[in-house]
Backbone as JSON, one array per atom type, in Angstrom:
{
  "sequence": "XXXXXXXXXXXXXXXXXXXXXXXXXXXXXXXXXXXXXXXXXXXXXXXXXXXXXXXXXXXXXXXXXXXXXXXXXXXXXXXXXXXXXXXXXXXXXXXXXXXXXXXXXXXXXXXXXXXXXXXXXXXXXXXXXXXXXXXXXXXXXXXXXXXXXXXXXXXXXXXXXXXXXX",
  "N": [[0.82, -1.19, 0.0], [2.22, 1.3, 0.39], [3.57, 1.86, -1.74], [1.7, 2.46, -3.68], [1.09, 5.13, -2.66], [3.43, 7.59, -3.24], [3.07, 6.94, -6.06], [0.46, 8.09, -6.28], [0.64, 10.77, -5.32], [2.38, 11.91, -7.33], [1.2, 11.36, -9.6], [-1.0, 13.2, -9.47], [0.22, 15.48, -8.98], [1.53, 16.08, -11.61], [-1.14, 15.79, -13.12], [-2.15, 18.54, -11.92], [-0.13, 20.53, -12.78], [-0.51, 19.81, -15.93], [-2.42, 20.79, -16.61], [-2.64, 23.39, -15.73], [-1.17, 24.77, -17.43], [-2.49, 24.1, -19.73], [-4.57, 25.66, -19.57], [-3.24, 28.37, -18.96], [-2.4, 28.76, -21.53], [-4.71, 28.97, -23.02], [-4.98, 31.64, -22.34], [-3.4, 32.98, -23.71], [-2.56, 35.16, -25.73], [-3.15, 34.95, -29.4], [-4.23, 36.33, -31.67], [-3.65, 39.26, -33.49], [-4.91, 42.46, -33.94], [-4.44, 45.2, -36.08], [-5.03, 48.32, -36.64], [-7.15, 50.8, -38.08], [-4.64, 53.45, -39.42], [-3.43, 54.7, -36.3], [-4.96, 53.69, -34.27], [-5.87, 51.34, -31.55], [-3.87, 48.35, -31.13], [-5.68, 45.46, -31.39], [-6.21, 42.41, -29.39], [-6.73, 38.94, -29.43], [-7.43, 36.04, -27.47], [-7.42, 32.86, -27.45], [-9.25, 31.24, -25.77], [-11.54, 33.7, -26.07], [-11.98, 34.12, -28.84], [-13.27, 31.23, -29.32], [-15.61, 31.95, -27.96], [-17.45, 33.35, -29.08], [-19.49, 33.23, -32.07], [-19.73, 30.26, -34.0], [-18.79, 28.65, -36.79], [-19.05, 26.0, -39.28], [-17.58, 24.0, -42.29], [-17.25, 22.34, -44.66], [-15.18, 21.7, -47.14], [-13.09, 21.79, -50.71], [-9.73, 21.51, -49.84], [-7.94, 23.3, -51.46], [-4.91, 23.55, -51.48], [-3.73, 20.51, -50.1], [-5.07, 19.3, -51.71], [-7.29, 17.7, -51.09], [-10.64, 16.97, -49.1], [-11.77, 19.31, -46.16], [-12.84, 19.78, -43.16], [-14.29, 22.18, -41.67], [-13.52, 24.75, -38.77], [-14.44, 27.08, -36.96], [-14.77, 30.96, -36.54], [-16.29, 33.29, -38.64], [-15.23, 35.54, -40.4], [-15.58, 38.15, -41.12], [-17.6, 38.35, -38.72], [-16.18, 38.88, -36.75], [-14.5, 40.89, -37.47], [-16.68, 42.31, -37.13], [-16.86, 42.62, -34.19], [-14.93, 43.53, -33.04], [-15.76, 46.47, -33.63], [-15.14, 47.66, -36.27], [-16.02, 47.38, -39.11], [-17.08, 49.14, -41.45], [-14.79, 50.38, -41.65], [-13.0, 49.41, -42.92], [-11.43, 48.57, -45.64], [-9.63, 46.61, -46.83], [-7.56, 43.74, -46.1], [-4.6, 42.62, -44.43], [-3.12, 39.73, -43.85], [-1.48, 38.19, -42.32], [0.66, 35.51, -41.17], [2.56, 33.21, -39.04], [4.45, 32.15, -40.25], [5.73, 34.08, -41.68], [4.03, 34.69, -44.35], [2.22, 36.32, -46.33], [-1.15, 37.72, -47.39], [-3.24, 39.91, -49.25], [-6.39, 40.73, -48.44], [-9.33, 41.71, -49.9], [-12.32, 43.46, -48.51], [-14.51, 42.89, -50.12], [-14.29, 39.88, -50.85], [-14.1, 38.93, -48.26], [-17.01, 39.48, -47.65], [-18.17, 38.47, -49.74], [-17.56, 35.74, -49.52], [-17.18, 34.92, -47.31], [-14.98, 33.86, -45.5], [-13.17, 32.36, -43.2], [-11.92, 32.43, -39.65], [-10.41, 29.78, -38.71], [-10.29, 27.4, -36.19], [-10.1, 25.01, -35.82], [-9.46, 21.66, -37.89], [-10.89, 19.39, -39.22], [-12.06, 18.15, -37.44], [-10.75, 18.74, -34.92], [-8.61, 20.83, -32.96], [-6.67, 23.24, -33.75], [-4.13, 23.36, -31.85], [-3.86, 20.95, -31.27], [-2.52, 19.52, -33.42], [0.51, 18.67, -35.19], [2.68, 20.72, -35.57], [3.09, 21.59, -38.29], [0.74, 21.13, -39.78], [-0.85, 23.77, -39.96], [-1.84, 25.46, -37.73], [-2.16, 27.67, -34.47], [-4.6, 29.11, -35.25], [-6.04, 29.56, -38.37], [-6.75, 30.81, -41.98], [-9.8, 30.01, -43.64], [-11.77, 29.12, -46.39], [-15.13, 28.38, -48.29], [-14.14, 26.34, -51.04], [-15.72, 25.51, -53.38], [-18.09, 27.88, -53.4], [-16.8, 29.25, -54.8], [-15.99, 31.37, -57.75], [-15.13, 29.98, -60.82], [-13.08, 32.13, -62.33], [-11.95, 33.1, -60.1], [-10.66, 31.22, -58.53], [-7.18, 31.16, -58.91], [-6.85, 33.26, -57.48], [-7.69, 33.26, -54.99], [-7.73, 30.85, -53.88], [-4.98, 31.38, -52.87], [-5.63, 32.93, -50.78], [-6.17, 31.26, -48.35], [-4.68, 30.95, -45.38], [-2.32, 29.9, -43.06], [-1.02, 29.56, -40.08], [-1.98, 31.89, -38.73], [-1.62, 34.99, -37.36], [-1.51, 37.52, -37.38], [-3.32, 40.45, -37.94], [-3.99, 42.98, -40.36], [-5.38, 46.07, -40.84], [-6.26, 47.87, -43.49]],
  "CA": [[0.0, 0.0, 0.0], [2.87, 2.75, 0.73], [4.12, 2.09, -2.92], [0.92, 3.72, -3.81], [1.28, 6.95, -2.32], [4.4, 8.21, -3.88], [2.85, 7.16, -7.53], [-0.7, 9.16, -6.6], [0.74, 12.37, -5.45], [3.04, 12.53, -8.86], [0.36, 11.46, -11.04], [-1.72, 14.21, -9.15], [0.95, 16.76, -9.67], [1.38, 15.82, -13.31], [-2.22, 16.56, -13.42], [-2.21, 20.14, -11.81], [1.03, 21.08, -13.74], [-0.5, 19.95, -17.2], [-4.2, 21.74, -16.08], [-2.52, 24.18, -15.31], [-0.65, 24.78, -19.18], [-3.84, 24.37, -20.71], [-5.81, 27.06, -18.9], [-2.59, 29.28, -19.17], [-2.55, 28.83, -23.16], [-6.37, 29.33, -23.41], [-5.32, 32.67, -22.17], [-2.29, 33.82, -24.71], [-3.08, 36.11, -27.07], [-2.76, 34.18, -29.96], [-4.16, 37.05, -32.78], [-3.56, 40.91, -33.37], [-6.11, 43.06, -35.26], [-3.73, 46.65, -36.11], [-5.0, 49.41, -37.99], [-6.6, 51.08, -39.02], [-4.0, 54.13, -38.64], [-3.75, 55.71, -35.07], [-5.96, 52.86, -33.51], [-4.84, 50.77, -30.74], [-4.04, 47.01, -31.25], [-7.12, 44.69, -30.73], [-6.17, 40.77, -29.42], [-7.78, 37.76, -28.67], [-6.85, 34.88, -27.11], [-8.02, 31.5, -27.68], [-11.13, 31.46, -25.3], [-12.15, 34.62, -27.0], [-12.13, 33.51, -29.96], [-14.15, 30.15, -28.96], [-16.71, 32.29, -27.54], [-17.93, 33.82, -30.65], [-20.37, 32.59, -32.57], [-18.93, 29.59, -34.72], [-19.45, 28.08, -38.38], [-18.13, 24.52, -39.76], [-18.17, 23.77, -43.3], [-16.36, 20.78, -45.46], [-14.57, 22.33, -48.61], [-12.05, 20.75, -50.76], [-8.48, 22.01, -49.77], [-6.73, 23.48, -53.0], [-3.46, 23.26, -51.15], [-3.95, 19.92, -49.64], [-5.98, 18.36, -52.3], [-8.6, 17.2, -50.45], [-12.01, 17.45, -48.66], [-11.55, 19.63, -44.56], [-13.78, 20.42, -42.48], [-13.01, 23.64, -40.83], [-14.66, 25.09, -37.86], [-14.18, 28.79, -36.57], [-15.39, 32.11, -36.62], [-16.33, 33.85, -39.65], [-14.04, 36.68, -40.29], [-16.54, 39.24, -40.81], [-18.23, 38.57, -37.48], [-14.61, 39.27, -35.51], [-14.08, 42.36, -37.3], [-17.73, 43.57, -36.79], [-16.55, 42.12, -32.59], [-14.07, 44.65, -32.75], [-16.52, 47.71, -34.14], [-14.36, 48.85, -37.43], [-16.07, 46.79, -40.17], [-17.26, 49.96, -42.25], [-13.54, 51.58, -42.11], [-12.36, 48.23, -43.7], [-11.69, 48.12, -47.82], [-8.42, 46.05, -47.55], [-6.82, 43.33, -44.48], [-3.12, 42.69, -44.9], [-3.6, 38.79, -43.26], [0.22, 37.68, -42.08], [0.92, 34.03, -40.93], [3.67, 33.19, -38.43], [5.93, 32.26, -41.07], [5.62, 35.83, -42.68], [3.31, 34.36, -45.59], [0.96, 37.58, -46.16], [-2.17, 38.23, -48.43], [-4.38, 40.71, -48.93], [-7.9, 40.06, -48.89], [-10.63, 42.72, -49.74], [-13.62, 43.03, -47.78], [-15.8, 42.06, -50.64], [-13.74, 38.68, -50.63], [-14.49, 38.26, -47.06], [-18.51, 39.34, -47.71], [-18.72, 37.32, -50.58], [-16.57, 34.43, -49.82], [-17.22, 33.75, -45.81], [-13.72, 33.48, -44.78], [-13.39, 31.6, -41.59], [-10.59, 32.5, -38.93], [-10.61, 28.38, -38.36], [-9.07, 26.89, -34.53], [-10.05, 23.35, -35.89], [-9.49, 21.18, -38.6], [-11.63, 17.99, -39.07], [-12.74, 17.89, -35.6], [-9.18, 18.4, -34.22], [-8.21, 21.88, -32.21], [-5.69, 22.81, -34.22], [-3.64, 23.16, -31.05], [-3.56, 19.45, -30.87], [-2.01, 18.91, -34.63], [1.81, 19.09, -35.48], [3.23, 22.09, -35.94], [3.12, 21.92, -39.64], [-0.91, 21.51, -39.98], [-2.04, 25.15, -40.08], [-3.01, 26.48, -36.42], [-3.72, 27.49, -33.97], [-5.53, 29.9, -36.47], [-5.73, 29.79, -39.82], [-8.16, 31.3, -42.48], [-10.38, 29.19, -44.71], [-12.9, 30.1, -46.88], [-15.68, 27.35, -49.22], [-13.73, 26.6, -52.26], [-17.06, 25.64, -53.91], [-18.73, 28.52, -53.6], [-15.84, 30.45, -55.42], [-16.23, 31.88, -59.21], [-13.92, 29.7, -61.73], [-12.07, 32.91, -62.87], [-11.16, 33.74, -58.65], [-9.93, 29.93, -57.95], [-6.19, 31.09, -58.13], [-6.73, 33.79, -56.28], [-8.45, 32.95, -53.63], [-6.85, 29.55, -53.26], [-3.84, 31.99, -52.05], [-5.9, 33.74, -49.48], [-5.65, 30.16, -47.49], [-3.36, 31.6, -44.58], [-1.72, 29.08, -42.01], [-0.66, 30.2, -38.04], [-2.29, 33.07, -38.93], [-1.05, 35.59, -36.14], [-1.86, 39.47, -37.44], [-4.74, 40.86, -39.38], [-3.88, 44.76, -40.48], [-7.19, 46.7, -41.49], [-6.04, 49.3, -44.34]],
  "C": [[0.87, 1.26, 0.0], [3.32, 2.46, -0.38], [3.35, 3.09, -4.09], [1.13, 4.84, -4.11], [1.63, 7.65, -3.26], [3.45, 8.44, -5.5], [1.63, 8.15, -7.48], [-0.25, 10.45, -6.69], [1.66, 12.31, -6.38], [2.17, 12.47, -9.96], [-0.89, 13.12, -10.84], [-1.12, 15.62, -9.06], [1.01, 16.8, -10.83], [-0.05, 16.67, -13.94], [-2.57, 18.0, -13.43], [-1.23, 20.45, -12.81], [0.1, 21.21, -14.63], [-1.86, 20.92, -17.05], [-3.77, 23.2, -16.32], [-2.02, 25.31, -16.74], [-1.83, 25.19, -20.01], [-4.4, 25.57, -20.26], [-4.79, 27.96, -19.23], [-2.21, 29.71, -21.06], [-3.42, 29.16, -23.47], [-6.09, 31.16, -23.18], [-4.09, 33.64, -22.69], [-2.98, 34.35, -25.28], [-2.36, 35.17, -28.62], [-3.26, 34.93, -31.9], [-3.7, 37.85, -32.08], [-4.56, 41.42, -34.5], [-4.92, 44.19, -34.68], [-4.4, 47.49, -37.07], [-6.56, 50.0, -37.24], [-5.3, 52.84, -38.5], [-4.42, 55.22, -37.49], [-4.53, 54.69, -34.24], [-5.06, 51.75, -32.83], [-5.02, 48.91, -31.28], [-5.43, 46.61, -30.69], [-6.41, 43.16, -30.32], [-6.96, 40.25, -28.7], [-6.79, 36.58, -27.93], [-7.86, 33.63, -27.62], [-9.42, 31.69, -27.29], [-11.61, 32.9, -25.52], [-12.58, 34.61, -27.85], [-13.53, 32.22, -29.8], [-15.47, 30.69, -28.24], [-17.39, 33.19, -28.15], [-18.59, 32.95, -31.15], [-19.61, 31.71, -33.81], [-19.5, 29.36, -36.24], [-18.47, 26.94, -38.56], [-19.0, 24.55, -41.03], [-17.1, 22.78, -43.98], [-16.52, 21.42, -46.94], [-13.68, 21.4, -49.15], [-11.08, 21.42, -50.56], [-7.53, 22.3, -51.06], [-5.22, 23.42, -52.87], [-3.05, 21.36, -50.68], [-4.35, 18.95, -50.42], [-6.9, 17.49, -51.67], [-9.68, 17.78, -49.41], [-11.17, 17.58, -46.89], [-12.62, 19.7, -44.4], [-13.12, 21.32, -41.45], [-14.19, 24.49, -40.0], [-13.98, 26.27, -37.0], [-15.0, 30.0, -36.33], [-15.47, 32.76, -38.03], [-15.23, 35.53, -39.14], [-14.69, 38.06, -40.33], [-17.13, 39.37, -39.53], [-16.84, 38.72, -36.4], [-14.5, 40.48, -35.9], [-15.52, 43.43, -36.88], [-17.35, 43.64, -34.67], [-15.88, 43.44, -32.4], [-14.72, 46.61, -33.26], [-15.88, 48.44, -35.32], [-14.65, 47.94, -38.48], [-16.57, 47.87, -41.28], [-15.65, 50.46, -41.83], [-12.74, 50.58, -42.94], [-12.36, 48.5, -45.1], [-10.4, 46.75, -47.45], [-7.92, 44.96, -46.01], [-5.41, 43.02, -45.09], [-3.47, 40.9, -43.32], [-2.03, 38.0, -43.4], [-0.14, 36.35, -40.84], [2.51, 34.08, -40.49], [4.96, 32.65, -39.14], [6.18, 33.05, -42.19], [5.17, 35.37, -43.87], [2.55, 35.5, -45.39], [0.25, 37.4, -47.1], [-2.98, 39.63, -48.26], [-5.84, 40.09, -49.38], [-8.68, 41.43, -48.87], [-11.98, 42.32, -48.97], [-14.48, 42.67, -48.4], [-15.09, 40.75, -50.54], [-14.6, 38.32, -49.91], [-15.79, 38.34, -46.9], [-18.9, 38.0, -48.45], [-18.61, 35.95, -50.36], [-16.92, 33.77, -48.12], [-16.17, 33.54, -45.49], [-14.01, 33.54, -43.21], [-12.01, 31.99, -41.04], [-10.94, 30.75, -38.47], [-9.81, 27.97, -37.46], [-9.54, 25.07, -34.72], [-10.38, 23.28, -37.34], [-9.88, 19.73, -38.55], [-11.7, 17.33, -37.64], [-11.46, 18.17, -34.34], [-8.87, 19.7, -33.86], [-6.66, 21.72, -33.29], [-4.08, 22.74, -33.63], [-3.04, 21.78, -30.87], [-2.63, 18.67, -31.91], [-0.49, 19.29, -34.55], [1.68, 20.52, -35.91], [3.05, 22.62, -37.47], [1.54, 21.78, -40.07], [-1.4, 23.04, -39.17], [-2.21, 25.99, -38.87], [-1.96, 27.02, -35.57], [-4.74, 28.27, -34.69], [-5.47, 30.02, -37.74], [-7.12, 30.34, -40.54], [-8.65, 30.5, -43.83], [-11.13, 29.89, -45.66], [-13.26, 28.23, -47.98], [-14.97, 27.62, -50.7], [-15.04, 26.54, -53.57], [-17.74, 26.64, -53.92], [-17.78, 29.78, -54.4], [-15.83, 30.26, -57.07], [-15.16, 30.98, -59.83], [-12.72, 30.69, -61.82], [-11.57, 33.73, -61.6], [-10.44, 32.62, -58.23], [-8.48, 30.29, -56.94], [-5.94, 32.01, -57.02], [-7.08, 34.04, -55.32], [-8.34, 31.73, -52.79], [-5.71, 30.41, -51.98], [-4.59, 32.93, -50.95], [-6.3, 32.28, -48.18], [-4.72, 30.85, -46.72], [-3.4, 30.59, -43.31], [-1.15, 29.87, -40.99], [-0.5, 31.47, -38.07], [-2.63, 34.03, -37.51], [-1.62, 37.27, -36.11], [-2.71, 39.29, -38.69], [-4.04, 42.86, -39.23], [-4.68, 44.95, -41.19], [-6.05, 47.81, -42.2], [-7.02, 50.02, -45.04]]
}
């Protein structure tokens, strides 16, 4: 019985420790909204984000070649969160390995771009480093015009970190 012990209270530290990680990650800042000029940074963190109203939709991946399902926030409903969706024409949408696009706000009307924190049911917290997250931005390739494909394939943005409103 005293061999016990020792193993409960480490597995029960183990527990607090890792508890403890998670809850402290839920509360990084993990975007930036900047712009437009003179206006102060906006961030979120994770459970910010997750407490927004969500959307999931199953597209096919033009990078990837194949069918996701991608589950997030629409990108329009974060910037209306933050109150500056009429000063918007233009976002400047940078990814932690300095990949940038621009996306116009009709894009993001027309098109539904998703800030996405899961991919096929999976936090993207939980995936290797090289799948996409913790944020990335999707958008339905299906519902996109033939003659926008390529360029709107490239507004796909992986560990997507800063949004700049111009």
């Amino acid at each position: 019985m005293m061999v016990r012990w020792p193993v409960f209270v480490i597995f029960f530290l183990w527990i607090s420790i890792f508890g403890y990680i998670v809850s402290a990650a839920a509360d990084d800042v993990i975007l930036v909204i900047e712009g437009p000029a003179g206006g102060e940074p906006v961030t979120f963190t994770e459970k910010q984000i997750r407490l927004m109203p969500k959307k999931t939709f199953l597209t096919y991946d033009p990078w990837d070649r194949r069918e996701r399902k991608y589950t997030g926030v629409p990108l329009a409903t974060l910037l209306k969160h933050i109150g500056r969706l009429d000063e918007i024409s233009v976002l400047d949408v940078i990814g932690r390995n300095k990949y940038s696009v621009k996306i116009t706000m009709n894009d993001v009307t027309k098109y539904d771009h998703l800030i996405s924190y899961e991919m096929n049911g999976e936090d993207y917290s939980t995936l290797k480093d090289d799948n996409k997250g913790p944020l990335a931005i999707a958008l339905k390739m299906e519902d996109v015009e033939p003659d926008d494909t390529i360029r709107l394939k490239n507004q796909f943005v992986w560990w997507v970190e800063k949004i700049v409103i111009r």
